[in-house]
C-alpha positions in Angstrom: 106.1 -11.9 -31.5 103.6 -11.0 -29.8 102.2 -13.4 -26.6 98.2 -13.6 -26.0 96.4 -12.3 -23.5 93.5 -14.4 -23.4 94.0 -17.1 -20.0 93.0 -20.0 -22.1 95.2 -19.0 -25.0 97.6 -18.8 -22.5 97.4 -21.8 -20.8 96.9 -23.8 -23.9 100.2 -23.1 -24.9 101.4 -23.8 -21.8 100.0 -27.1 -22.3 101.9 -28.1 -25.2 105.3 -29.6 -23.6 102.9 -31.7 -21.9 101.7 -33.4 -24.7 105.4 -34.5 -25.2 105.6 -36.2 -21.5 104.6 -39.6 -21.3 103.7 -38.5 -17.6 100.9 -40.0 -15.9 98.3 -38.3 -13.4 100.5 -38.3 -10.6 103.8 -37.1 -12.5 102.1 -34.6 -14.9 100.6 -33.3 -11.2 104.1 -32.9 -9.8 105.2 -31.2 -13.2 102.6 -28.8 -13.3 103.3 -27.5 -9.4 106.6 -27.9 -9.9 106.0 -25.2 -13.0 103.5 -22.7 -11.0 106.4 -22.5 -8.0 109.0 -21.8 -10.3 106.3 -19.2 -12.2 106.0 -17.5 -8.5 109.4 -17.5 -7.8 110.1 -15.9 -11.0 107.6 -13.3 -11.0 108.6 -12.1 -7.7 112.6 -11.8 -8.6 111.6 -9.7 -11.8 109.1 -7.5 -10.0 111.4 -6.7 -6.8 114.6 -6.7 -9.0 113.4 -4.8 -12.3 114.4 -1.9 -11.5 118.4 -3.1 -11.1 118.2 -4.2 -15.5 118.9 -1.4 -18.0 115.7 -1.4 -20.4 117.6 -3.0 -22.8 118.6 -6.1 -21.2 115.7 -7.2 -19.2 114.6 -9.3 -22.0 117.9 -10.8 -22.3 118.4 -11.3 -18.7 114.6 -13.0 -18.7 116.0 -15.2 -20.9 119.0 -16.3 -19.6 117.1 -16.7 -15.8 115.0 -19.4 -17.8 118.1 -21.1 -19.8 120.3 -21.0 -16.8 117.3 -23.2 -14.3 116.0 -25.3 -17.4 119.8 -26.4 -17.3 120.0 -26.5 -13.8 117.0 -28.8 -13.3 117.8 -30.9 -15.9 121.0 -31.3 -14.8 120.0 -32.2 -11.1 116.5 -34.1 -11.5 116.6 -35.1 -15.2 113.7 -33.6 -15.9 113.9 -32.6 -19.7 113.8 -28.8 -20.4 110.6 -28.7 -21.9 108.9 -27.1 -19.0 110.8 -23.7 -19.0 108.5 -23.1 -21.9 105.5 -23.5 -20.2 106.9 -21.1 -17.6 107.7 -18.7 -20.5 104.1 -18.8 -21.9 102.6 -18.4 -18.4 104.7 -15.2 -17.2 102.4 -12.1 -17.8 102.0 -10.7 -20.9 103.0 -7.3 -19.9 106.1 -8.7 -18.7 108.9 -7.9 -21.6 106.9 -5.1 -23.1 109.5 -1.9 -24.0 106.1 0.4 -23.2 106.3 -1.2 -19.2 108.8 1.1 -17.2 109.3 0.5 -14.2 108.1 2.7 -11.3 108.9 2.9 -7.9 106.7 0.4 -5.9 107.0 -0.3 -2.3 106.8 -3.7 -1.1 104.0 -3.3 1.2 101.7 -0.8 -1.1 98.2 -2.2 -2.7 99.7 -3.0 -5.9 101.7 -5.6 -5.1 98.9 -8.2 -3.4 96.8 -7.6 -6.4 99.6 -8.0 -8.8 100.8 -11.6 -7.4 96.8 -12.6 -6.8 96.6 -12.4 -10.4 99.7 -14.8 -11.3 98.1 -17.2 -8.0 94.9 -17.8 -10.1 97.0 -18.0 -13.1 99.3 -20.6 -11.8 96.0 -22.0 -10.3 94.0 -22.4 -13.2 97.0 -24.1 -15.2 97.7 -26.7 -12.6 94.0 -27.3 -12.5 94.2 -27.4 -16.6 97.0 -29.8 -16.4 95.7 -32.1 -13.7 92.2 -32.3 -16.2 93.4 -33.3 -19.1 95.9 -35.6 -17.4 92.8 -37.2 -15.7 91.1 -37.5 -19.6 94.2 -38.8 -21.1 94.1 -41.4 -18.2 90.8 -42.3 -18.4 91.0 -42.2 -22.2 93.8 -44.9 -22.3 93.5 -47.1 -19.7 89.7 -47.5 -19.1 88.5 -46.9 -22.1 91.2 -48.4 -24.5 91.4 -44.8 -26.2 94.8 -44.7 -27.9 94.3 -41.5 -29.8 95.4 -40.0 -26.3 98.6 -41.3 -26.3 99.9 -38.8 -29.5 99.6 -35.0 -29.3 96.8 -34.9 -31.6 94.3 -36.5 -29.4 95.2 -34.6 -26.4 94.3 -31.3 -29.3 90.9 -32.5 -30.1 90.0 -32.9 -26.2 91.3 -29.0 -26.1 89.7 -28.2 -29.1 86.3 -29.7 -27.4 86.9 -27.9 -24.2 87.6 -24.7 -26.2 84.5 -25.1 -28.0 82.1 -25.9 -25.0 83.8 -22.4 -23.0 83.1 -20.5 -26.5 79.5 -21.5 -26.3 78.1 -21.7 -23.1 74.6 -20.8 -22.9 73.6 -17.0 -22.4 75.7 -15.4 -18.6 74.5 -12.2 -19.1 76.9 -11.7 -22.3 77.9 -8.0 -22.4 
């Protein structure tokens, strides 16, 4: 299987456990920075400790560092283990590839500031994702008596709008 690399794909799917929370604004909030942190932390054990995995078992060890905390968390806070998977759809694309091998990289060269920039405006954008359609699905239910937005599918037609509005935006200089 192979992940997308388009942000938006990205973050939609991302999105999805979400749609199972019965969260409010506050509480979907707290979820989705609770989900960027754990994204960082992540991102920075694989890129300092890659190097330590045989090829081989990098995905496996991937996988097992998101079974092992979705069980932890749950464990400890409750929280159901629905949100590893948005962790696992927002971890870079390049991440697991076989055709990635990993090179020597200091801690303090040019690559690395770039490299965790990108994942800041990735974990960025979701939370900012998150907090918006929480905000619609509020404002869908309570003020205007909208109860579409309580099931999945309504929460999919507001993304579907949003996708179709960013697909057509009027001429930006298109390339």
């Amino acid at each position: 299987m192979k992940l997308p690399e388009s942000l938006f794909s990205r973050l939609f799917l991302a999105y999805l456990p979400f749609m199972v929370y019965p969260y409010g604004f506050f509480k979907a909030g707290v979820a989705a920075l609770w989900i960027v942190v754990f994204l960082w932390i992540t991102v920075a054990f694989f890129w300092f400790t890659r190097r330590i995995f045989p090829d081989r078992s990098l995905k496996c060890a991937f996988f097992l560092w998101l079974i092992v905390w979705a069980q932890a968390v749950w464990t400890l806070t409750k929280l159901p283990p629905y949100w590893i998977v948005s962790v696992f759809f927002l971890a870079p694309v390049s991440f697991l590839e076989d055709t990635v091998k990993p090179g020597h990289v200091r801690v303090f060269s040019r690559q690395v500031p770039k490299y965790f920039f990108e994942r800041a405006l990735a974990g960025i954008g979701f939370a900012g994702f998150v907090m918006l359609l929480a905000l619609v699905r509020g404002v869908g239910e309570k003020h205007l008596g909208i109860h579409a937005f309580e099931q999945p599918a309504g929460m999919l037609l507001v993304i579907a709008a949003v996708a179709f509005l960013w697909k057509n935006q009027p001429y930006q200089g298109r390339r």
